[in-house]
N, C-alpha and C positions, 0 to 999 in steps of 0.2 A: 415692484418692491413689496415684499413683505412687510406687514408691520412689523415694529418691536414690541413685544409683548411686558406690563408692569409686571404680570400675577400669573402664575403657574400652580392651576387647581391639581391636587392627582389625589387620584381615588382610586380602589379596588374596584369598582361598581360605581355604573352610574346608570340611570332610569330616565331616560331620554324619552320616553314610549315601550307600548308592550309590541312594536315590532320588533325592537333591536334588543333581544334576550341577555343585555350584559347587567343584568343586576339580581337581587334575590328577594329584597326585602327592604326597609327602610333606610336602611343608611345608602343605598344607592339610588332611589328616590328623592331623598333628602336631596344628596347631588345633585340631581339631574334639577332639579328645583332652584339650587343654589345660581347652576350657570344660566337657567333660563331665567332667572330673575336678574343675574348680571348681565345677560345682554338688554333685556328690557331698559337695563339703567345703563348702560353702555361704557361697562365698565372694560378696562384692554386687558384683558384674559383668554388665554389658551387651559386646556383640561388636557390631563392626562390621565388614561386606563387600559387593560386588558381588551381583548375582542375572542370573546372564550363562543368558540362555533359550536358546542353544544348547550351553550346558553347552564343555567343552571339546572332547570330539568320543569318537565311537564308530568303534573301529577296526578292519578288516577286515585277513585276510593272505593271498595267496592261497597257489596250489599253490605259486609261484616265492619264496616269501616279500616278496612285493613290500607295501607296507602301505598302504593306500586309507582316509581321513578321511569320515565322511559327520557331519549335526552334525542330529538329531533335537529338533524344538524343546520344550520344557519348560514344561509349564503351572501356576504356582506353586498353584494351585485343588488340591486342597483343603490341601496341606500347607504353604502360608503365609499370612498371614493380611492383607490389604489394608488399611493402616490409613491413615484417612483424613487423610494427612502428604503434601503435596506440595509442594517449593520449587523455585527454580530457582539458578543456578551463571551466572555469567559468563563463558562458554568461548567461542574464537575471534570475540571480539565480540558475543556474541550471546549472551540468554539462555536456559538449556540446563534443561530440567525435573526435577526427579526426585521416582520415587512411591517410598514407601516399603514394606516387607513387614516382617513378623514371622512368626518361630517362636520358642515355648518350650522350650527345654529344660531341663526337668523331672530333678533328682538322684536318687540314692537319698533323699537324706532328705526329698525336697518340695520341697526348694529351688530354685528355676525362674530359669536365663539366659536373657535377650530374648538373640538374634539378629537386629540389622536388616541387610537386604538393599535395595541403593540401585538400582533400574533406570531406565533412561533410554526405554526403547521404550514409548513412548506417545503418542498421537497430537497432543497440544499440540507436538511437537519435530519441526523439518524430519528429514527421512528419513536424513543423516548424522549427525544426535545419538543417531538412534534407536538407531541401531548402535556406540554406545558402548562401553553393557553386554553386547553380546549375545553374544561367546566368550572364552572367561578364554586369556591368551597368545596371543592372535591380533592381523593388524594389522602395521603398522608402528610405527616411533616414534612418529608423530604422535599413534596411537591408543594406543599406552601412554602416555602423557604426559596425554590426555584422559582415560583409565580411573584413570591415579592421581590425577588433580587430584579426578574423581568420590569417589573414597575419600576423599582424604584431606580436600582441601576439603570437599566435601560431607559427609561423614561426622561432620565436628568441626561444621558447620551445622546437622546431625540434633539432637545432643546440644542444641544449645540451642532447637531449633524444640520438643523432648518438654522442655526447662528442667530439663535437669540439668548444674544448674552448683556441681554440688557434687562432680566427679571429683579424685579425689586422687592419682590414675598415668594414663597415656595411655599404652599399652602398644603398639606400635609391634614388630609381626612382620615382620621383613623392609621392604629400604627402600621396599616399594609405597607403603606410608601415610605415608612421609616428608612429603608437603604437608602433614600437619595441623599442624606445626610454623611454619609462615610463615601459617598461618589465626591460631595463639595467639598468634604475633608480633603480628599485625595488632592482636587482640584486647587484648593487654596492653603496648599501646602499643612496642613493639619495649624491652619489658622482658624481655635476653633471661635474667637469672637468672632471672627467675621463671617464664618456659618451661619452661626445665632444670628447674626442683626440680617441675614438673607431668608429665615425660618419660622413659620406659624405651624400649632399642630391643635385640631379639632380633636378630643376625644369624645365618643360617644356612649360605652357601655358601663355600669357599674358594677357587671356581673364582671366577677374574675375571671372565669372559664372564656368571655368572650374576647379576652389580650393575649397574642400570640406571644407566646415564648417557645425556647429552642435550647438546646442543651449546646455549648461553645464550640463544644467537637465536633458536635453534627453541621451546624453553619461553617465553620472555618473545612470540613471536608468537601463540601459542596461548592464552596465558596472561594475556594484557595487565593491569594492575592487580592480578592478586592475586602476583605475584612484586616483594618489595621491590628499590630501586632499588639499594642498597647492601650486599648480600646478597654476602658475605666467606667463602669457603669453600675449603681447602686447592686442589681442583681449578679451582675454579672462576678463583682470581687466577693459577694456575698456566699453565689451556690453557684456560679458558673452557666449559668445562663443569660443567655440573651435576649431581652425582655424588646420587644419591640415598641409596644408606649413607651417605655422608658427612653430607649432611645431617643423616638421624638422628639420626647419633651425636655431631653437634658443638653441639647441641641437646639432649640428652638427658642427666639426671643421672647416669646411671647404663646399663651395656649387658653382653649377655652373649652368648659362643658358645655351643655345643649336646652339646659332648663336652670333658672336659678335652684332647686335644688340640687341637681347635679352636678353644679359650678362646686356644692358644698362636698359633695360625697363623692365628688375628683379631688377636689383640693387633701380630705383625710387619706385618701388613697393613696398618692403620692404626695407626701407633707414635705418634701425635699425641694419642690417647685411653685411656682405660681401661677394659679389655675385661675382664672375665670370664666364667664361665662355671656352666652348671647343665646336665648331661645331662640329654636328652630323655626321655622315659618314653611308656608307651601306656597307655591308657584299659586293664587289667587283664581286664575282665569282658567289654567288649565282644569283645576280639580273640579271648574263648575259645571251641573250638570245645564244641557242645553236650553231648556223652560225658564231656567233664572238666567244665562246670557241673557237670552231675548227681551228678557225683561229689566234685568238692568241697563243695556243697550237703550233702550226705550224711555226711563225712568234718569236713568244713571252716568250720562253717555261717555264719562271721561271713568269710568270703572276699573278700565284694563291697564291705564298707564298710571292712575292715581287708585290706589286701592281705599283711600280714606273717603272717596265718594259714596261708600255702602254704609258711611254713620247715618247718613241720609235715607236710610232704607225706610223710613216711616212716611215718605212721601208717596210709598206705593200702595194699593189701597188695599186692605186686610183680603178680602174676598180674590185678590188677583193671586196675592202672591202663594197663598192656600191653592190655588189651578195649579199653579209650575210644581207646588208640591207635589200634587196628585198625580202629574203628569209625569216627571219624573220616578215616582213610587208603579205605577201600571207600569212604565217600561223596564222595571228592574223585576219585577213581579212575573211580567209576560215571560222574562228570561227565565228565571229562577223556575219558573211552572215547563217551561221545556223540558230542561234537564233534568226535573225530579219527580218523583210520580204522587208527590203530596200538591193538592192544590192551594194556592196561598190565596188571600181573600185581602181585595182593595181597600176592605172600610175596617180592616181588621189594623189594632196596633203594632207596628212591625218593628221589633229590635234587630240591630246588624251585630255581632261582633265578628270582626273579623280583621287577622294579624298572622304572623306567623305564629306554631303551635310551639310554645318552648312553657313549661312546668309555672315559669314564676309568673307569668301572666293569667293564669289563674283562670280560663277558660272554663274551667268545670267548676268554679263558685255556684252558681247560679243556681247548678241542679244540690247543691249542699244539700237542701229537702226539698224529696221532688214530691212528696203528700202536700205541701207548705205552696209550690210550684202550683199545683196542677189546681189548688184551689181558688187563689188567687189569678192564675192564667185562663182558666179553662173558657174556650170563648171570647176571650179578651186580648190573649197577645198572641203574634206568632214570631217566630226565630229566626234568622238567617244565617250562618257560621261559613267562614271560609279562612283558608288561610294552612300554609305548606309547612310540614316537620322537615328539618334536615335528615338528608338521607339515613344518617347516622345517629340521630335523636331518638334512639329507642322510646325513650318517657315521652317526648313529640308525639309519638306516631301513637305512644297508647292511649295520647290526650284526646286524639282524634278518634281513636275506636269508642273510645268509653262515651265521646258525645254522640255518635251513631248511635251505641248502645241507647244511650240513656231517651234519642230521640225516639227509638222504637220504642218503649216501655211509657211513651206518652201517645201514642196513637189513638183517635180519635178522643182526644181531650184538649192537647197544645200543640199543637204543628211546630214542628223543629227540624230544618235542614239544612244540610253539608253541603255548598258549592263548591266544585273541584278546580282544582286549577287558578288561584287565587293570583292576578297578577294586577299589573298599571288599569286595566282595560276594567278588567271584571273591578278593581277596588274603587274606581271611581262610580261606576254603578250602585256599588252597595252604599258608599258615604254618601251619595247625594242623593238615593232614593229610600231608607229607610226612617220611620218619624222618629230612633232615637238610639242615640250612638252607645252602647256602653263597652267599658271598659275597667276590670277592676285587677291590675296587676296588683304584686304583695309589693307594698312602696316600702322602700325607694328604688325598684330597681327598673322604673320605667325612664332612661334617659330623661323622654322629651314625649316622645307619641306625635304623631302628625295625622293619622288621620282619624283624629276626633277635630285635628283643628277644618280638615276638611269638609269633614260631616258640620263642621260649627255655618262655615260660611254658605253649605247649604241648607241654611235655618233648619239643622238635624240639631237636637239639644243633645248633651253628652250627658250622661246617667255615671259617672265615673269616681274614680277612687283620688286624692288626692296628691296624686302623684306626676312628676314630670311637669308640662306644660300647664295642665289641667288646677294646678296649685297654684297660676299665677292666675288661671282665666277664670277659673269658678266665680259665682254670685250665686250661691245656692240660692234654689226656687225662682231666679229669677233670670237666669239664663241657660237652666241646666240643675242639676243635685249632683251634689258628694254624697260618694258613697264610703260608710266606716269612719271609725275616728283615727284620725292621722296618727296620734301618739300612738298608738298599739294596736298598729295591725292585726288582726289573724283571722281565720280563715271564718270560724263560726260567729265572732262578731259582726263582721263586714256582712257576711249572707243574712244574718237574721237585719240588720239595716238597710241592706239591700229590697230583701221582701217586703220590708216594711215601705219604704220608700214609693217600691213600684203598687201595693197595694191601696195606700194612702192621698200617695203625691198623682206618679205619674198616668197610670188607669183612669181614675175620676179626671182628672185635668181632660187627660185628651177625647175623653167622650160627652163628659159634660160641660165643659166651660172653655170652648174653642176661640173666648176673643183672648181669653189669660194662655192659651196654649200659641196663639198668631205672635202675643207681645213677647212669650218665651222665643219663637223660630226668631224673630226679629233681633229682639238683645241678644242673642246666642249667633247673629248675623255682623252685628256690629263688635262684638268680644273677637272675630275672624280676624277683623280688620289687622288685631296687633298682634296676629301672628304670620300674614305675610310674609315669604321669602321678599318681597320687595323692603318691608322693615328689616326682614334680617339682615340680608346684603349691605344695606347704610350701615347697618351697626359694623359689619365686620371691616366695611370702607372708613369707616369714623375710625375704630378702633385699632384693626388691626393691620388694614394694608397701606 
C-alpha cells in the first residue's frame, strides 16, 4: 500500500546532489534542502519536477574569460528508478506523453520522500515534444510555457494517476508550478475557495525580469482547453497577460517571501494579496565540510538531528576547530591549484564569492578601485570566484569576462581566480573552505542568499551587504561585518566601506589577533544554527501546512 501523501512539494528544479543535473542555481537547492530537511523531520511529503536530460548545462571559461555552454546528456539509470506510470497531456493540439521516474530520499530517521521526475523524451512523442524536458531554463517562451504546463498540469495528473487524493497543501515554489492551480480548478469544478484552502505559493525573486509572464494568446494557443475561458487575474484584465506569480498567489490560501525583508518587498509588489514570510535555511549537515563532521560528531553527537547542539560549539577547543579549518581550506586549495595556473597560498587570506553571475549581485564592487585593491591586498588576501551566466545573460557573461579581465591586470600583486563550473559539489568546497564569505548584492534584491548561511555554519564569517538573510543574522564585528549603509545603497559608497572594512577590520583581525578571529568562526557558527532548513521546515509545518 502506498502511503497517502499530506503535502505535495513541485518545483521547477530541485538540487538533490551534483549527480542528478536537474537544478541551476538556488532556488533548486533551496528545494532540495527543503525535502531533505523534511524527511529528516518526517514530514508525509511527495515532490514534484522536471527530469531535463541535458541538465542545465556545464560551463567552460577560457583564457579571455569568455564562457562556452556545452549540455552532457544524463542517464537517469541507475539513480532513478523507471516506474511503470506513463500519461499523456494535451499540448499544442496534440497528445504529449510523459514517463515517470523516481528517487527516494531517505531521512535521518528512515523516513523516505518520493521525488517524481516528469520527462517528455521518449519515443511515442514527435521530436518537438521530446525536447520539452530536456534543459531546465532553456527555450523560448513557447517552450517555458510547455515546461510549465508539463509541471504543473502534468504533475497534479501524476498525483492522481499514483491516487493520492488525499493532499492537504499543494505547495507551489515559485510561479513555474502555477498551472496546477487551473488543473484543481478544472478538477473542483471552478470552486475557486476550495483551490485556495488546498494552495500554498513560496515566491522567491524581487527582480521583476525573474517572474514569468506570457502574452494570453500565446498560452491559450499552446494550451487550448486546459486554460479557462474566464480566467480574471489582476494582469491579465489589465494588459492581457498572464502573470504566472500572480496566478499563484491569487489562488493560494496563504504565500510567503524568503527573508524578512523580502516578506516586505513581495508584499509592495503585489499589495492585492497577503504575503509573508519564513527565512530560508540550508540542509545543516549536508553543506558541512567533512573536518567539522568529525568534529562535531566528536564534540556534538546529536548535531545532525538537532541542529541547536552547534550553540554548544564553545565546548571545542579553539586550536582544534582552527585544524578542521585548515583542513578544509588545503583541500579546497589543493583543488582550485589544479585547475588554475595561479598558485594559491594556505596561510594566505582567502575570500570566496561565488553565485550565479546576474548584474545586480554586484560581483565587480570589489575591484571599484583596483589602485585602492591592490594596496590594501597585495600579499594579504587572495580571491576565489565561481559561479554560471545564463546562457542568455549577455551582461552575465560580460561580468565574468571583466573579473578574468581585471584578475589579469593584478598578477603578481593579488591572486584572483575563476572556478569553472560552479555547481552542488564545487559550492560546498568553496563555502566551507574559504576564511570569509562575501557578498554585496545592490539591496534589496537579494531574496534570501543561502550560501553565506553555509559558509556561516562553517565558521566562514560573511563580509556582506545587508540584504536578504544576512539583515536578520548580522552582529557586526562580532559574527561577521556589514558591508554599506542599508538606507542608500550604491555602488561607490558600499566599495569605499567595503575597502575600509577589509583594510581596518578584516586583514589585521585574521593575522593578528586569531583568539578574536576563533570567537568571530564560532558566533558566525552559532548565528548558522537559525537558519537551518530544519528551523525552516517547522516554520512552514507551524505555519503553513
Amino acid at each position: 500500500m502506498k502511503p497517502k501523501y499530506d503535502i505535495a512539494y513541485f518545483s521547477a528544479e530541485i538540487g538533490i546532489s551534483s549527480s542528478l543535473p536537474t537544478y541551476s542555481g538556488g532556488l533548486g537547492v533551496l528545494a532540495g534542502d527543503h525535502i531533505k530537511s523534511s524527511g529528516d523531520l518526517g514530514l508525509n511529503m511527495c515532490a514534484i519536477t522536471l527530469l531535463y536530460r541535458e541538465g542545465y548545462f556545464k560551463q567552460r571559461i577560457d583564457e579571455e574569460g569568455v564562457q562556452t555552454e556545452t549540455y552532457p546528456r544524463f542517464d537517469p539509470y541507475p539513480l532513478l528508478k523507471k516506474l511503470k506510470i506513463k500519461f499523456t497531456l494535451r499540448l499544442r493540439e496534440r497528445d504529449v506523453w510523459i514517463q515517470v521516474y523516481q528517487f527516494d530520499y531517505v531521512g535521518y530517521s528512515g523516513h523516505t520522500i518520493p521525488l517524481y521526475f516528469l520527462d517528455t523524451d521518449i519515443e511515442e512523442n514527435f521530436d518537438d515534444d521530446r525536447k520539452i524536458t530536456a534543459r531546465l531554463y532553456s527555450g523560448d517562451k513557447d517552450h517555458r510555457i510547455l515546461q510549465e504546463a508539463i509541471l504543473g498540469f502534468g504533475g497534479s495528473k501524476l498525483l492522481e494517476e499514483l491516487g493520492q487524493n488525499k493532499i492537504k497543501t499543494y505547495h507551489m515554489n515559485e510561479g513555474h508550478c502555477s498551472f496546477l492551480v487551473l488543473y484543481l480548478l478544472e478538477k473542483y469544478d471552478g470552486n475557486v475557495e476550495k483551490v485556495k484552502s488546498l494552495c500554498h505559493f513560496t515566491t522567491h525573486t524581487p527582480v521583476p525580469a525573474g517572474h514569468d509572464h506570457f502574452s494570453e494568446s500565446r498560452a491559450k494557443k499552446l494550451l487550448r482547453g486546459l486554460l479557462p475561458e474566464n480566467l480574471k487575474l489582476p494582469s491579465l484584465v489589465q494588459n492581457g497577460r498572464l502573470h504566472m506569480t500572480e496566478l499563484g498567489l491569487y489562488y493560494s490560501r496563504s504565500a510567503n517571501g524568503v527573508s524578512q525583508l523580502h516578506g516586505q518587498v513581495a508584499q509592495n509588489q503585489f499589495p492585492w494579496t497577503n504575503i509573508g514570510y519564513i527565512t530560508n535555511g540550508v540542509h545543516h549537515s549536508y553543506w558541512m565540510g567533512s573536518p567539522f563532521k568529525r568534529l562535531y560528531d566528536e564534540y556534538l553527537p546529536n548535531w545532525k538531528t538537532n541542529p541547536e547542539a552547534l550553540l554548544e560549539i564553545d565546548k571545542i577547543p579553539n586550536h582544534i576547530l582552527l585544524e578542521a579549518h585548515k583542513t578544509r581550506k588545503y583541500f579546497l586549495l589543493g583543488y582550485a591549484n589544479s585547475q588554475v595556473s595561479k598558485a594559491l597560498d594556505g596561510n594566505t587570506l582567502t575570500i570566496g564569492f561565488a553565485r550565479r553571475s546576474a548584474t545586480y549581485k554586484r560581483a565587480q564592487l570589489i575591484f571599484h578601485d583596483l589602485e585602492r585593491l591592490q594596496s590594501i591586498g597585495e600579499g594579504k588576501i587572495q580571491i576565489i570566484f565561481s559561479g554560471k551566466a545564463h546562457p542568455n545573460d549577455q551582461e552575465g557573461k560580460e561580468l565574468i569576462r571583466q573579473i578574468v579581465e581585471n584578475s589579469k591586470s593584478m598578477i603578481g600583486k593579488v591572486k584572483i581566480i575563476y572556478l569553472e563550473n560552479y555547481n552542488m559539489w564545487l559550492g560546498r568546497m568553496i563555502t566551507s573552505g574559504v576564511d570569509v564569505w562575501l557578498n554585496t548584492p545592490l539591496r534589496p534584491n537579494e531574496a534570501s542568499g543561502t550560501s553565506g548561511m553555509k559558509a556561516t555554519l562553517n565558521g566562514v564569517p560573511n563580509l556582506s551587504v545587508l540584504d536578504g538573510w544576512w539583515a536578520e543574522g548580522c552582529r557586526d564585528g562580532i559574527n561577521g561585518w556589514a558591508v554599506g549603509d542599508p538606507d542608500s545603497p550604491e555602488d561607490e559608497k558600499d566599495a569605499t566601506h567595503f575597502y575600509s572594512l577589509l583594510e581596518n577590520e578584516v586583514i589585521p583581525t585574521y593575522y593578528n589577533h586569531q583568539e578574536r578571529w576563533i570567537s568571530i568562526m564560532k558566533e558566525a557558527i552559532k548565528t548558522g544554527v537559525n537558519f537551518t532548513a530544519h528551523r525552516m521546515v517547522k516554520r512552514y509545518n507551524e505555519k503553513y501546512y
